[in-house]
N, C-alpha and C positions, 0 to 999 in steps of 0.2 A: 961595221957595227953589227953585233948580235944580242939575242933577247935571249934569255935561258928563260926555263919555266918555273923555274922559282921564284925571278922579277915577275913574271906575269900572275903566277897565282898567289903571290903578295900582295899586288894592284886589288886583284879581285873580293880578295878576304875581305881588307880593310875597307873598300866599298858597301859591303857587303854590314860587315863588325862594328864599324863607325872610328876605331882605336886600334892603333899598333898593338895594345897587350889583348885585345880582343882579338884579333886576328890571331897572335903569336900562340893564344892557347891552342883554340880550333886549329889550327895546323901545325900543332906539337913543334912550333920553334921557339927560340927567345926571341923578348922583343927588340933588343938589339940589332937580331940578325933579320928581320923585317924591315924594318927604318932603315938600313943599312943597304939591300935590296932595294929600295924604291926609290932611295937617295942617288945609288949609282945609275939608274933606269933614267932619273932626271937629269941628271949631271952629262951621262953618254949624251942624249938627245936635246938636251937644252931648253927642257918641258918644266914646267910644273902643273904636278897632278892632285895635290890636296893645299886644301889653307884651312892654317888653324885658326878657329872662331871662337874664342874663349877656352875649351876643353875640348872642344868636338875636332874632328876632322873633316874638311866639307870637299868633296871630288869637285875639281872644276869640271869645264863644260868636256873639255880633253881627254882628261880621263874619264868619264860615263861613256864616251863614246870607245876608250881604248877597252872598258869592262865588259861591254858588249859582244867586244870580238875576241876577247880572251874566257868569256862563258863558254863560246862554240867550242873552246880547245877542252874544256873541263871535260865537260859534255862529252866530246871525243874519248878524253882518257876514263872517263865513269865508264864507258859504253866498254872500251878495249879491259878494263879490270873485270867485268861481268862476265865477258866472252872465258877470260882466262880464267873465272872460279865455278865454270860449268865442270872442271875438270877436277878443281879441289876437292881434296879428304878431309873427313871430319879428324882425323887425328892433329891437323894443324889448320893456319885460316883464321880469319879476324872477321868477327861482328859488332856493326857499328851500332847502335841504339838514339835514336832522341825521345829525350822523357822532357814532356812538361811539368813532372813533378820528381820529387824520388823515388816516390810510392806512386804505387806496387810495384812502379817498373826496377826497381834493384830487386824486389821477392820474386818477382819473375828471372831475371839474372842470375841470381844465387841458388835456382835449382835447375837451371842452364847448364849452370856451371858445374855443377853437382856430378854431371852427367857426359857434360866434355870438357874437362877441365884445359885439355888443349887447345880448346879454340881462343882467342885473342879478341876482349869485350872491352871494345873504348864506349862509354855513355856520356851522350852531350846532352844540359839542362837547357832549356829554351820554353819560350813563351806559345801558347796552341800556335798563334799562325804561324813561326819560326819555325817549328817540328813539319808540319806539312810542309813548308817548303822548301826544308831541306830532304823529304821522302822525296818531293817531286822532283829535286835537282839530284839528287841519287849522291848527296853526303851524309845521308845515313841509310844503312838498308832497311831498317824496321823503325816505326815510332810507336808509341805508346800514352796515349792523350784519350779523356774522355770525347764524346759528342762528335768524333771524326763524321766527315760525310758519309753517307751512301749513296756514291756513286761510282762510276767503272773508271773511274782512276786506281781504285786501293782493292784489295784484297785483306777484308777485313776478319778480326777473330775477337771474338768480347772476352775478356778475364776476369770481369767482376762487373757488378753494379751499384750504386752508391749515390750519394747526395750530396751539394752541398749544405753547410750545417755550420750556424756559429761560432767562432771561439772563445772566452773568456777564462780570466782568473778562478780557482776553484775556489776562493771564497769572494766572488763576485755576485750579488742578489740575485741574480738571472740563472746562476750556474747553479742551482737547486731547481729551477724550474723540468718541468719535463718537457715544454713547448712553450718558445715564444712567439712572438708578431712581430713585422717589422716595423711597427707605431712603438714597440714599449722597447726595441733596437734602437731606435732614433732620438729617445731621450736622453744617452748615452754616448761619450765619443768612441768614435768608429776608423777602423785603419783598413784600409784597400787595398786593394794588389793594383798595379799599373797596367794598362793598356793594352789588349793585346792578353792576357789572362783568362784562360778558360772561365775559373772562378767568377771573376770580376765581371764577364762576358752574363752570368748567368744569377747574381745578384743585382746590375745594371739593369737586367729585364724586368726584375721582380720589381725592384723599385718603381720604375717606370709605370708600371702595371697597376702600382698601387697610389699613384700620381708624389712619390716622396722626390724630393732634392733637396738633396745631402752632402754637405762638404767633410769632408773625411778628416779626424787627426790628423791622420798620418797614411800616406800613400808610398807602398813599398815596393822594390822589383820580385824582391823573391819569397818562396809561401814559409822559408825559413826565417827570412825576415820578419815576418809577420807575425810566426808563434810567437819569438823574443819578445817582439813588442809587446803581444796581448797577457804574455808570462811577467813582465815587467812592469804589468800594471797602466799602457800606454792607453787600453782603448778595444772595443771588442771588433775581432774580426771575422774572416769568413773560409772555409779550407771544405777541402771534399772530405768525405766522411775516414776515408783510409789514406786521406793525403800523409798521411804519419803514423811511424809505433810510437811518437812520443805519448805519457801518459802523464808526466810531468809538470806543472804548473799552468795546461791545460784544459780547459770543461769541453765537451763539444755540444752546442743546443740545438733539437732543431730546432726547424723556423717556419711558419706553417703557412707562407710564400714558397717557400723553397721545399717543397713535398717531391715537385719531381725526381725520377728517377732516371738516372743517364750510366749508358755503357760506357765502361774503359776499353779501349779496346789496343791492340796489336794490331798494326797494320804496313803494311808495303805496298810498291808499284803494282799494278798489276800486274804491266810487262816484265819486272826484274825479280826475279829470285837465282837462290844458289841453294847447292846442299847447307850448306852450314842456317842461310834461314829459314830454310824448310823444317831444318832439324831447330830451330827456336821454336816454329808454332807448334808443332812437334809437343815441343817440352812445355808449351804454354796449355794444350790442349790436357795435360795428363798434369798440372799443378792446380791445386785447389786453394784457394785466396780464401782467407776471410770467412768461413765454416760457406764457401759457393760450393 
């Protein structure tokens, strides 16, 4: 009996992803060829490692503990790909990126790229805590998320600063305003981002703050979901100030809870770097966002 590493870093995804086609993206396979991998890893061994619970996938107790000792392998091979791109040329070489949002981090990308066009740029969208944790687990080299910590895990670099700021219909009452409150927000249906969202993280405070509870519309995973709704007449939402170039069936308001001001920033391991992401802050340091 043998284990290849594609049964094992299949196992781990999908722990990880919750779903065969969430795994299958993140690890550029189909999802065929996942389920297929985890099916024969059961079948050889005579295990079962996930049960399906209506849509979800749930790891038995077998599998967490097989995740565990298949992290230490990853872990190994993140460690041996670092060692091996101490040597890479910026003429070729792949840069991984996670963005909580698409903005700015694709306008940071696109004058990256400008500049090395040979380098090889996969961009993964994920929620703030998911970006940190895949910088910590070293499946992406660089993130790009407002409100990162400051502490000696990261090597940080600001690119912009910004706010969050309402969004509404442009012939919505509020979207004339030049400033609203979250009392004359609240008489109003309202759509959220899910769990786990910078955003959300930082309109959750303000409300709190302001003693409001508020049951939302409509509660959404992604901040593209969100414009459509608010463009469609669903409900007003909440986006960072340069979370988007759209200009479209959008208003942005402030909100005059939400005054503070947070850095976007670029950031990585402290311990990991390479030519190729030296040469992004590089490019991040000499791009000017947003008249910064």
């Amino acid at each position: 009996m043998t284990l290849s590493s594609v049964q094992l870093r299949a196992v781990n995804t999908v722990v990880e992803e919750g779903s065969y086609s969430a795994a299958a993206q993140r690890l550029g396979m189909t999802q065929p060829a996942i389920s297929q991998a985890i099916r024969k890893l059961q079948n050889t061994f005579n295990v079962d490692l996930f049960e399906q619970r209506g849509r979800n996938l749930v790891p038995t107790d077998l599998c967490l503990e097989l995740s565990l000792v298949t992290a230490q392998i990853r872990k190994l091979e993140n460690e041996a790909l670092l060692l091996l791109q101490r040597g890479e040329s910026l003429e070729k070489g792949t840069l991984r990126v996670g963005l909580g949002s698409a903005m700015p981090g694709m306008a940071l990308i696109g004058e990256f790229k400008r500049s090395f066009g040979k380098i090889t740029v996969t961009a993964q969208l994920g929620s703030h805590s998911s970006i940190i944790d895949k910088v910590m687990e070293r499946t992406v080299d660089v993130g790009i998320l407002p409100d990162v910590p400051e502490d000696d895990r990261f090597f940080r670099q600001v690119c912009l600063e910004q706010q969050v700021v309402a969004i509404a219909p442009p012939a919505h009452p509020l979207a004339r305003r030049g400033r609203v409150s979250l009392a004359e927000l609240a008489r109003f249906p309202l759509v959220f981002r899910s769990e786990g969202s910078s955003t959300q993280r930082v309109v959750d405070q303000a409300l709190r703050r302001s003693g409001f509870e508020i049951v939302p519309e409509l509660t959404l995973e992604t901040r593209d979901g969100v414009c459509e709704a608010v463009a469609n007449g669903l409900g007003i939402g909440f986006m960072w100030t340069h979370g988007t170039t759209r200009e479209n069936g959008i208003a942005r308001i402030p909100v005059e809870e939400l005054d503070r001001t947070y850095e976007e920033v670029v950031f990585r391991r402290a311990d990991a770097t390479s030519k190729v992401v030296d040469a992004f802050f590089h490019s991040v340091a000499q791009t000017s966002l947003f008249g910064r």
